[in-house]
N, C-alpha and C positions, 0 to 999 in steps of 0.2 A: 504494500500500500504506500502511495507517493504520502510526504510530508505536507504537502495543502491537504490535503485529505484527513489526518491523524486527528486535526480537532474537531468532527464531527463523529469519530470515533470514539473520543474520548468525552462528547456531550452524551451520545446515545449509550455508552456503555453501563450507567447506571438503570437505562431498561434491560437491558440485558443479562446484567447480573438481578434482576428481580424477578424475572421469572416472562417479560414481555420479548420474548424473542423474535416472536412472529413482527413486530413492532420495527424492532431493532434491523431485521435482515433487509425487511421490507424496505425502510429509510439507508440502508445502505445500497439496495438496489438501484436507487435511485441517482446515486453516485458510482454507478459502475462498477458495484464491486460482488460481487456473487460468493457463495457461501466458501466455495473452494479458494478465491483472493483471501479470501477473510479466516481462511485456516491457514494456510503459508504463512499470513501476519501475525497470526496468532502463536506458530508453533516460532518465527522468530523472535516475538517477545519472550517467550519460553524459554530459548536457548538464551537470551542477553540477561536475561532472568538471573539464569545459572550460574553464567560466566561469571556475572557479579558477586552470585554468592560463594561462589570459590575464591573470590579475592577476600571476601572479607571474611570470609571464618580462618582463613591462612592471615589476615591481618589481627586478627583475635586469637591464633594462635600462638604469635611471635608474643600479643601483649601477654599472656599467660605466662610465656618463657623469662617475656624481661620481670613479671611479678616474682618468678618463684627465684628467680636468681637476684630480687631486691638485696641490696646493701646499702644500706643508710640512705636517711632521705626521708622526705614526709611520706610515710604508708598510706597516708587517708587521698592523696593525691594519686597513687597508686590505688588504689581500690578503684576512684572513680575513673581514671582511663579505663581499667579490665572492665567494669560495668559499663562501660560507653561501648567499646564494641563488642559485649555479650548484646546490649540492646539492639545492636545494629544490625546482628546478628541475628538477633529473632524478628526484625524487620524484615529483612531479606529473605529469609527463610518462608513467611508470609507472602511474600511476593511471588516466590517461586510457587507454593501450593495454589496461587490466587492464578497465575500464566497456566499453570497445566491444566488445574480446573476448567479455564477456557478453553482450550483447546480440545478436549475432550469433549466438551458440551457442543461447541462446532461442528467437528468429527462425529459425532452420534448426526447431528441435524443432517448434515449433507448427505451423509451414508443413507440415513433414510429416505429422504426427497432422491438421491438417485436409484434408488430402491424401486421406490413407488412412481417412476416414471420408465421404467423400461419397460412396461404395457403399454405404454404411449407408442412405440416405433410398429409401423407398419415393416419395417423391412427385418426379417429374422437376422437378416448377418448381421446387420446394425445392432440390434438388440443382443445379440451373441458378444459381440466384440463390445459393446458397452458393459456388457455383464463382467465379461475377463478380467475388464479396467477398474472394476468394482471391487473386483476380487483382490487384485496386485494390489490397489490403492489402503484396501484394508488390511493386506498382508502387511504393509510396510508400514502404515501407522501403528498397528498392532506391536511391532516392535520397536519404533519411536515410544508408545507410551508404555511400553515394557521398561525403555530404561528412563524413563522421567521419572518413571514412580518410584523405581529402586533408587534412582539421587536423590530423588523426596526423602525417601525412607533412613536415608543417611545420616540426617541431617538432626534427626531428633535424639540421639545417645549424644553426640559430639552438645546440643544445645543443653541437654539433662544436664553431662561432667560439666560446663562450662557454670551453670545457675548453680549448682552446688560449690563452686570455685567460688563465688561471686558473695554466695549467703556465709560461707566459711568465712569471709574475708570483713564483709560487714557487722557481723556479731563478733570479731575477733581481732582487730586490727595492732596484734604485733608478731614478735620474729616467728612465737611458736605455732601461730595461726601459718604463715610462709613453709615452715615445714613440711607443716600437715598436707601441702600443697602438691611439694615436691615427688610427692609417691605414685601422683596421678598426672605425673606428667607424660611419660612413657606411653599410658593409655591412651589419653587425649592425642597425642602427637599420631600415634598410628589411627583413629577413627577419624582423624581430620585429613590425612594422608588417603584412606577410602575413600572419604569423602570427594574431594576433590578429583581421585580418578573416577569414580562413577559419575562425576556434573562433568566429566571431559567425555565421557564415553558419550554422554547423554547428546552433550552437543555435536557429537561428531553424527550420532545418527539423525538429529536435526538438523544437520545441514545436506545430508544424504536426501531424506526427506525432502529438504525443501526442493534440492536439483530435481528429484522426481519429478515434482509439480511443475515445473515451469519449464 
């Protein structure tokens, strides 16, 4: 979807996420943009989604590292950066479930409407080869949202150790609270290390996908 275009997407999008979709497709029809444009967009929101959140939970993991390795120094000011990008973090994190939600709700609608119109074709080969297209198009989403959802699922042990980091640190703010720290860093460090290879695999097959499309 072109950038003149993006702010009528983002006026209509709160029909969309309430439930008015029929609303929403319709008023983007009108701008040229059919349900299969408006999955492509969707699924690269999805993927910039991710990207992003792979930088920032790798940027809330360094803050983690330089917490547990603190040496002198205002701890309370340290507390608050690790809470700034734990928060950022479950922002992101939100956004990513908020992109793939969309895209899947898209995906269902188009898949159906080209379902329910291959009665439509007078000519069998037509209808044949529209069917196969149907087919491939659902094979290959099917495995786009195969690994959305396991980077999704990623993301929530890495956000649990992090808020237990964070309440450890608030009820607690000195060296022996730091220690207590130190034993789950190892842990943390490899589910954020997952993490980030499954949001890279994720986007690799989103852009697989998208070439598909176009």
């Amino acid at each position: 979807m072109t950038l003149q275009f993006r702010w009528a997407g983002a006026l209509l999008a709160t029909l969309f996420l309430a439930g008015c979709s029929t609303a929403y497709y319709e008023t983007m029809e009108t701008f040229g943009f059919e349900k299969r444009d408006l999955l492509v967009d969707r699924v690269e929101d999805a993927r910039d989604a991710q990207d992003d959140a792979s930088e920032q939970f790798s940027s809330a993991l360094e803050q983690f590292r330089a917490t547990v390795n603190f040496d002198g120094g205002d701890l309370e000011k340290t507390y608050d950066r690790l809470n700034r990008e734990y928060e950022r973090s479950v922002d992101q994190a939100d956004e990513v479930r908020d992109r793939i939600d969309a895209v899947e709700q898209v995906a269902e609608d188009l898949f159906d409407e080209w379902e329910s119109e291959l009665d439509a074709y007078s000519s069998a080969q037509l209808r044949a080869e529209s069917s196969a297209m149907l087919r491939d198009t659902r094979s290959r989403y099917g495995q786009l949202m195969a690994a959305m959802r396991r980077a999704e699922a990623t993301m929530d042990p890495v956000l649990e150790a992090f808020e237990d980091q964070v309440l450890v640190l608030k009820h607690n703010l000195n060296a022996r609270a730091i220690g207590a720290l130190k034993g789950e860093l190892a842990s943390i460090e490899r589910d954020t290390d997952r993490l980030v290879r499954e949001m890279q695999q994720s986007i690799a097959e989103a852009d697989a996908f998208i070439a598909s499309m176009n």
